[in-house]
C-alpha positions in Angstrom: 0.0 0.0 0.0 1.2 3.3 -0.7 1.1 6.3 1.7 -1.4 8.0 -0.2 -3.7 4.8 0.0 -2.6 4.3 3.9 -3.8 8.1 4.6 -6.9 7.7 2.8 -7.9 4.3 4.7 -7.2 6.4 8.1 -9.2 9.4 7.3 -12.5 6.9 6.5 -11.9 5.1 9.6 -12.2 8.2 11.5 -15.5 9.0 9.6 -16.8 5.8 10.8 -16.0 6.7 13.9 -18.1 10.4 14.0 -21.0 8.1 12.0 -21.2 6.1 15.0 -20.9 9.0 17.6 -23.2 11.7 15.6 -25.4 10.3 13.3 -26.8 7.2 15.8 -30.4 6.5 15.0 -32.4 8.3 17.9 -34.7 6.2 20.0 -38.6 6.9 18.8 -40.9 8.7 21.1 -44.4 9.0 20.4 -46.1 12.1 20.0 -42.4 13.9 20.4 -40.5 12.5 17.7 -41.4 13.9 14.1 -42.5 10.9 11.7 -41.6 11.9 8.8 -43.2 11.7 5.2 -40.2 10.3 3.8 -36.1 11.3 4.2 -32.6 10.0 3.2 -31.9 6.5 4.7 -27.7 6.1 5.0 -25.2 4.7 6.8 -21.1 5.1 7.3 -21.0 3.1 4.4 -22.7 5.9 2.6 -20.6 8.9 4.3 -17.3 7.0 3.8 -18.2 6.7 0.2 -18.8 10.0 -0.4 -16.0 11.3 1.7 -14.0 8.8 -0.5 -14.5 11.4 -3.3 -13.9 14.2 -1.8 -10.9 12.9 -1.2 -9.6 12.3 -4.7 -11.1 16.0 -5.3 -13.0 15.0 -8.8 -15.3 17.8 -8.3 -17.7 17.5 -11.2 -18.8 14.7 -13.3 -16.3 11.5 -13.2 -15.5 8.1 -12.6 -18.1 7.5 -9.7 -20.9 9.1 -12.2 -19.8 7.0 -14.7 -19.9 3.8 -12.4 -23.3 4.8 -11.6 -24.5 5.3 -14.8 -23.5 1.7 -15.9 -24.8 0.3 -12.7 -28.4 2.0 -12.9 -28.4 1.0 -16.7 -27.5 -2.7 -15.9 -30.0 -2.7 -12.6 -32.9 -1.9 -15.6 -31.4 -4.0 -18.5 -30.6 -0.9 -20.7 -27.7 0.2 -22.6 -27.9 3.8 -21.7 -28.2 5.7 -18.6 -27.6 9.3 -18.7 -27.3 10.9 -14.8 -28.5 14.2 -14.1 -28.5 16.9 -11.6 -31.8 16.4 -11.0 -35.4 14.7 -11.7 -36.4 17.5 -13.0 -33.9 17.7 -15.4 -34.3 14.6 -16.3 -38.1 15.4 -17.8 -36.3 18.4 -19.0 -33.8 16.0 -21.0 -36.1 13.7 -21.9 -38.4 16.0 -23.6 -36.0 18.2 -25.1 -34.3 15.2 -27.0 -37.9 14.1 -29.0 -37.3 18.0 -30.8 -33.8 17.0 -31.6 -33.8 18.1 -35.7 -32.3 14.7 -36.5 -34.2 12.7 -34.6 -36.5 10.3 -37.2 -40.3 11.2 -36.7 -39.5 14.0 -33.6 -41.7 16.6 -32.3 -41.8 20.2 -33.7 -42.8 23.0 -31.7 -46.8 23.0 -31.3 -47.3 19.2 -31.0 -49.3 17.7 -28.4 -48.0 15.9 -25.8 -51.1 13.5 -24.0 -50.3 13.6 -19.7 -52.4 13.6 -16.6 -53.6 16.9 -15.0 -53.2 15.2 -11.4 -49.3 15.7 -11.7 -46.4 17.2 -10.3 -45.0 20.3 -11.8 -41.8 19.5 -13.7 -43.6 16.6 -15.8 -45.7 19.2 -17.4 -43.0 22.3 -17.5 -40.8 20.9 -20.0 -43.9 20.3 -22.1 -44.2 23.7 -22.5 -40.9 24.9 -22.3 -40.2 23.0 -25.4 -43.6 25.2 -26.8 -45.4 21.7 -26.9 -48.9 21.7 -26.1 -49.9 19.4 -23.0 -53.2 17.5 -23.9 -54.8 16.9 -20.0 -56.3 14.0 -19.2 -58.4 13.0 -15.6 -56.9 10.2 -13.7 -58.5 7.4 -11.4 -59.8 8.4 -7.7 -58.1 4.8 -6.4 -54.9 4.7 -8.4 -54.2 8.4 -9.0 -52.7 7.5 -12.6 -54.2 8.5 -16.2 -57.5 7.3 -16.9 -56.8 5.3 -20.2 -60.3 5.4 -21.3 -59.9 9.0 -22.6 -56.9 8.4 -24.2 -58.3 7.9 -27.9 -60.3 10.8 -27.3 -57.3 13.0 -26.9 -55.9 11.9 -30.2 -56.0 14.3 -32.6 -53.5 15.0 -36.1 -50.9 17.2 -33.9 -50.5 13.9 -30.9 -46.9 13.0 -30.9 -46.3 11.6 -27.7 -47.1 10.4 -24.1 -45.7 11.4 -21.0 -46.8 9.1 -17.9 -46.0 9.5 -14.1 -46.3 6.6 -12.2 -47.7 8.3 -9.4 -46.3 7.8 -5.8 -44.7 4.7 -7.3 -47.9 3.0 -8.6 -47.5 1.8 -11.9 -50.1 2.9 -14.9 -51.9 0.8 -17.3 -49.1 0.0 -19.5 -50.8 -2.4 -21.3 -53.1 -0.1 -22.3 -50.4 2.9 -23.1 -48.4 0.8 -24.6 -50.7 -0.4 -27.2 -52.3 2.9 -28.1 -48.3 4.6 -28.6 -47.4 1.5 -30.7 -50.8 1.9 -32.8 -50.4 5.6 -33.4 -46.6 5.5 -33.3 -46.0 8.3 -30.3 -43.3 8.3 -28.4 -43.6 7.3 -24.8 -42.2 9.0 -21.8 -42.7 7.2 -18.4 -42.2 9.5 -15.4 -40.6 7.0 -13.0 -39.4 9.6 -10.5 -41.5 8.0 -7.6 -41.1 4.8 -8.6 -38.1 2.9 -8.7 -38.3 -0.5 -8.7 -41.7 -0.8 -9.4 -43.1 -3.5 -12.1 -46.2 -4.1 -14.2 -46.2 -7.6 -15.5 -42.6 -8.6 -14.9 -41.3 -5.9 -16.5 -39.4 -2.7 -14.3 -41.5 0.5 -14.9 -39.1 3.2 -17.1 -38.6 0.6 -19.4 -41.9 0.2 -21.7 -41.2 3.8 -23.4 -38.9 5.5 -25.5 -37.3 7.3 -22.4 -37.6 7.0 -18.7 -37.3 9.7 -16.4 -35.8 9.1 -12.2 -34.9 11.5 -9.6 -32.8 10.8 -6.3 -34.1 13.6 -4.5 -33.9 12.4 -0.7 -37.6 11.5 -0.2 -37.3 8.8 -3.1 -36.3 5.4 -3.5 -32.5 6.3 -3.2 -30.7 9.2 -3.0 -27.9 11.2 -4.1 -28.7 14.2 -2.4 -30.0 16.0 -5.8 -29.7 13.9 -8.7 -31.9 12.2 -11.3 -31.1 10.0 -14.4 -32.9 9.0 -17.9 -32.9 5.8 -19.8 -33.4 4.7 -22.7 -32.4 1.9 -25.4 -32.5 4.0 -28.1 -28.7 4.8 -29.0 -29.5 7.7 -30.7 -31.9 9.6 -28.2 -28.7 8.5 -25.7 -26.2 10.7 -27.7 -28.9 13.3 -28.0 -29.6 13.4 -24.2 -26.3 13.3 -23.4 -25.0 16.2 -25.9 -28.0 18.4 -24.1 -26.9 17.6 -20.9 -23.2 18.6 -21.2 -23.5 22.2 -22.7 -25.1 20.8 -26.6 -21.5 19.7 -27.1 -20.9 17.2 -29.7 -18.8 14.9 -28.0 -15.5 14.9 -25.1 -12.0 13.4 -25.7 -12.9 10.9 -23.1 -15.6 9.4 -24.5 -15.5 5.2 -24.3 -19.3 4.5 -26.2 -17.6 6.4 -28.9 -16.6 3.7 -31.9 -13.7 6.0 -33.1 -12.4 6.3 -29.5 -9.4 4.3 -27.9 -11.2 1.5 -25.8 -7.6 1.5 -23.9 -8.2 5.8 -22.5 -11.0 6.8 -24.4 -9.4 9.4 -26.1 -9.8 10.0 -29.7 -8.0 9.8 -32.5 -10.3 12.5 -34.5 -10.1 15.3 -31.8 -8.7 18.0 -34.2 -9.9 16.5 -37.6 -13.6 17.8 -38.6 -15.7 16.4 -41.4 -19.2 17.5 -42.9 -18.9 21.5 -41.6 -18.0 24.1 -43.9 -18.5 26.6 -41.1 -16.2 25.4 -39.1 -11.8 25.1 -39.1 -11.2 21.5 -40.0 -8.6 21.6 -36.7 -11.2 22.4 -34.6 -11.2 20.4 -31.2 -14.2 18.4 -31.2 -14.3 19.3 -27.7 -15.7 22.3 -28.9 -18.3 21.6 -31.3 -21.6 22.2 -30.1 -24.1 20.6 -32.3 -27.4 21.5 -30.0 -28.7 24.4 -27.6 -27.7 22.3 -24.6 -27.9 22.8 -21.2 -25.5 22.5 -18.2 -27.4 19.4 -15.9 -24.6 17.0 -14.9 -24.6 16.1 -11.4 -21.1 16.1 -9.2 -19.2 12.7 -8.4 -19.9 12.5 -4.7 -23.6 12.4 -5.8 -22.7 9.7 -7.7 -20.4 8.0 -5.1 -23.4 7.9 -2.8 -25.9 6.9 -5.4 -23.5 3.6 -6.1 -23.6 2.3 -2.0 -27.8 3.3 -2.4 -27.9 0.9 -4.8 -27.0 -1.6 -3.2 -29.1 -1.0 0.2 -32.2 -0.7 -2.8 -33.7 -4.2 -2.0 -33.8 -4.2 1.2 -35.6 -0.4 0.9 -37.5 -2.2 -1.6 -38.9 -4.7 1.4 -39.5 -2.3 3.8 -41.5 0.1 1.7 -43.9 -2.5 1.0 -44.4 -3.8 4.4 -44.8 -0.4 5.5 -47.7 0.3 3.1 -49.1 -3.3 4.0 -49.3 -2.7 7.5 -50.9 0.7 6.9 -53.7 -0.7 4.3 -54.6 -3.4 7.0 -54.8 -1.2 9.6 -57.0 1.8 7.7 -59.5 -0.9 6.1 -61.9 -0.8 8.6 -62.4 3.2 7.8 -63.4 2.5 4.1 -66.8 4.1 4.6 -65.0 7.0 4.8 -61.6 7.1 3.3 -60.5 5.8 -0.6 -57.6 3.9 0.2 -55.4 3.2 -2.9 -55.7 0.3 -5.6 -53.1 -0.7 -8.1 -53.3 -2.5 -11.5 -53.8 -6.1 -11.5 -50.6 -7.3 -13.2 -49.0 -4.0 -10.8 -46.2 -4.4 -8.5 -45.9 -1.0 -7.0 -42.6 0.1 -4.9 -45.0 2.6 -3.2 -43.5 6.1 -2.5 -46.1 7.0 -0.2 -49.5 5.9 1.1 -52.4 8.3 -0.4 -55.7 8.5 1.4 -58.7 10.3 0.1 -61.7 11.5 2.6 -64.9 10.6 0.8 -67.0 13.2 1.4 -69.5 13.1 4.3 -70.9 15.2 7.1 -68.6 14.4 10.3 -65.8 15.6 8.9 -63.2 17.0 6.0 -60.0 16.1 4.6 -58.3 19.4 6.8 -59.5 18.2 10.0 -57.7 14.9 9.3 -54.9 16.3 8.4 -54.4 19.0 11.1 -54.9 16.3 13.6 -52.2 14.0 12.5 -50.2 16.7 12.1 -50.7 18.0 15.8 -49.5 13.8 16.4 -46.2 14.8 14.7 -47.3 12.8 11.6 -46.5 14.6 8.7 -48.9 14.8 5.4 -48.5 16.0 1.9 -51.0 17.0 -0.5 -50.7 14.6 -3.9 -48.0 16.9 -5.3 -49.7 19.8 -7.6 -53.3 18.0 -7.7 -54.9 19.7 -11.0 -52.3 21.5 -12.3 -54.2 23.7 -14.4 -55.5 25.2 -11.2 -52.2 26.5 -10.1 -51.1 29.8 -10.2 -48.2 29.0 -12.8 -50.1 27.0 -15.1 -53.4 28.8 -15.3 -52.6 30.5 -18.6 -50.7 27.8 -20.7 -51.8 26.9 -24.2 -53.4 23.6 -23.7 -55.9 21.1 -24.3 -58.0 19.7 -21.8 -60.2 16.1 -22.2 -63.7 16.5 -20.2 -63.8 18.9 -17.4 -61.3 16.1 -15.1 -63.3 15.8 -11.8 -61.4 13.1 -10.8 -58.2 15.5 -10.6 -60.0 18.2 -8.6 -61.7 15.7 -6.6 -58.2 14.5 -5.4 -56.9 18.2 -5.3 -59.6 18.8 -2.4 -60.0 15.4 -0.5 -56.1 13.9 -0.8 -53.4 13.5 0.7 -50.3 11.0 2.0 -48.0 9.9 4.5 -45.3 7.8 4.9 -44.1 4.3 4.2 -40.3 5.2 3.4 -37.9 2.9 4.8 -36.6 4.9 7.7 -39.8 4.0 9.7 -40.0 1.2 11.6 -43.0 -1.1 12.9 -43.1 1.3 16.1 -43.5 4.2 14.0 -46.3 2.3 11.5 -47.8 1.1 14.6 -48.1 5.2 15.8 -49.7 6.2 12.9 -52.5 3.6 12.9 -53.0 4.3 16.7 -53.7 8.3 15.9 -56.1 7.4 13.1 -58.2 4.9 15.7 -57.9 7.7 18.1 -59.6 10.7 15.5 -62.4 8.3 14.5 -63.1 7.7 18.3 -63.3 11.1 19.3 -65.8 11.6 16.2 -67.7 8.5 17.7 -66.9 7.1 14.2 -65.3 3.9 15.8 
């Protein structure tokens, strides 16, 4: 071992050490200890890997992104994975790439774009960033995805695509969406943000489209503090997505999926030697050919360095989300007269993000009186991310198309809402919530 290698191994037994002395699970304690919605789930495994890359002081993109990128890829059975700063901008890749001029059969600016109005934000921004028109569809009350009934409806001479969340990790019809992309040739966009790992058939959701979108935000499946990824097997939406992402640049010198580069260093042999531009000097350094309006969206490598030990603690997240949400649907069925509680697909196999409740509508009570009693319990709530979109301030005004008057959205906007199943709570904590939900229907004599 060299010194360099001896110091390194020191300084990450010492971190270790303060993982074990400041970051020590704290002991539960109803009604005093906050139980969370959802938050990052770690160990010194985790810190050690990330301090690990500080320590080599790769600050931005590198070998751990890389790494990841392969690993996420293989983990799905794709060729490409491109990582991201963000989820976000992984929607914002994802769409961006379908307007890509060279891109057989891609969108122009105007197209429609078919997605769900009960949505979160960033799936319906890039939309019309891109000066696409979203076409709104309702969803389903019990699963809170698209309603594919409406889908043929929404069709029209200008439909070019399909963007899909799987929402809070509960897969869509994708038998369904599948078919109708494949008979009218649209591209297919599965938001998977909430929903790593989840399945429909035997198949991983992110996988039946054209592109599929992640994030690693720390209320997910995994996180890398900010971060997000696409996927795809298409080769050439993979170049695209990955020229947008670093700057619209044609390609680096290090650049391995390359077939002119070196397999030995990735460097290549046509760095200063340009073909098909008369605009440009025939020594220009390919490093600085930009062939797209790109953005800047790469993540740093001690994202990455922490997204590659995540990975591997996945399937036993994977477990304990389920449970978690298993435990909480036994324990709420006795109070369907008055709450929707959620339903997946039959051939579905949800990694559930969250557990969504809806308050059906009745005279002892409202969906705020729920909530502001759980949350006096320390049991935090959200609301199902943006509910209608249309009725938010920021989207009131878009250019858009809209299929029925989607009741079903503002129904959820006004009587929904969810709580937790992530990993970091244990059966105590499971066994808290369900004991604050007997105690609000006793005290409306409902129980």
């Amino acid at each position: 071992m060299t010194k360099k290698t001896i110091r390194k191994a020191a300084c990450l037994k010492q971190v270790i050490e303060y993982y074990k002395h400041s970051h020590a699970k704290k002991e539960f304690v109803p009604g005093k200890s906050l139980v969370q919605y959802a938050g990052r789930v770690y160990n010194e495994k985790d810190m050690s890997a990330m301090v690990s890359a500080v320590l080599d002081f790769w600050l931005t993109y590198g070998e751990y992104a890389m790494q990841f990128e392969k690993l996420f890829a293989r983990f799905h059975g794709v060729e490409n994975a491109i990582l991201t700063n963000s989820g976000s901008s992984a929607n914002l890749l994802a769409i961006s790439a379908l307007l890509a001029r060279n891109l057989k059969n891609g969108l122009n600016p105007q197209d429609e774009v078919i997605t769900p109005a009960l949505t979160f934000p960033t799936t319906v921004a890039p939309i019309v960033q891109n000066n696409l028109v979203p076409v709104f569809l309702d969803c389903e009350v019990e699963t809170l995805n698209i309603d594919v009934t409406y889908l043929k409806k929404a069709l029209s001479p200008r439909t070019k695509a399909v963007c899909i969340p799987h929402t809070l990790g509960n897969p869509c019809n994708m038998a369904a969406i599948t078919d109708f992309c494949r008979k009218h040739h649209l591209f297919l966009i599965e938001d998977t943000c909430d929903a790593l790992g989840s399945k429909y058939g035997k198949k991983l959701v992110g996988t039946f489209g054209d592109l599929g979108t992640f994030s690693f935000y720390p209320a997910h499946h995994i996180t890398l503090g900010e971060g997000g990824a696409v996927i795809t097997a298409n080769p050439q939406l993979a170049q695209v997505l990955r020229c947008l992402r670093d700057w619209g640049r044609t390609c680096s010198t290090h650049c391995t999926s390359c077939r002119y580069a070196d397999k030995r260093d990735g460097h290549c042999a046509f760095r200063f030697s340009q073909k098909g531009s008369h605009a440009m000097p025939r020594d220009y350094d390919k490093r600085y050919v930009f062939s797209y309006i790109g953005y800047n969206l790469k993540p740093l490598d001690i994202q990455a360095a922490l997204g590659i030990e995540q990975l591997k603690k996945f399937p036993s997240f994977k477990r304990k989300r389920i449970d978690n949400f298993n435990s909480l649907y036994k324990g709420l069925l006795r109070y369907r007269e008055f709450l929707i509680l959620p339903r997946n697909e039959r051939h579905a196999e949800p990694v559930w993000f969250a557990f969504p409740i809806t308050v059906r509508k009745n005279k002892w009570f409202n969906r705020k009186e729920l909530v502001l009693f759980l949350e006096r319990k320390k049991i935090e709530t959200r609301m199902i991310f943006a509910g209608n979109v249309l009725r938010q301030p920021g989207f009131r005004h878009i250019r858009h198309r809209s299929i029925g008057v989607l009741k079903n959205s503002d129904y959820v906007m006004e009587q929904s809402f969810f709580i937790g199943v992530y990993p970091g709570l244990g059966d105590t904590q499971i066994k808290y919530i369900l004991e604050q939900f007997n105690q609000f229907f006793k005290e409306k004599a409902l129980a």
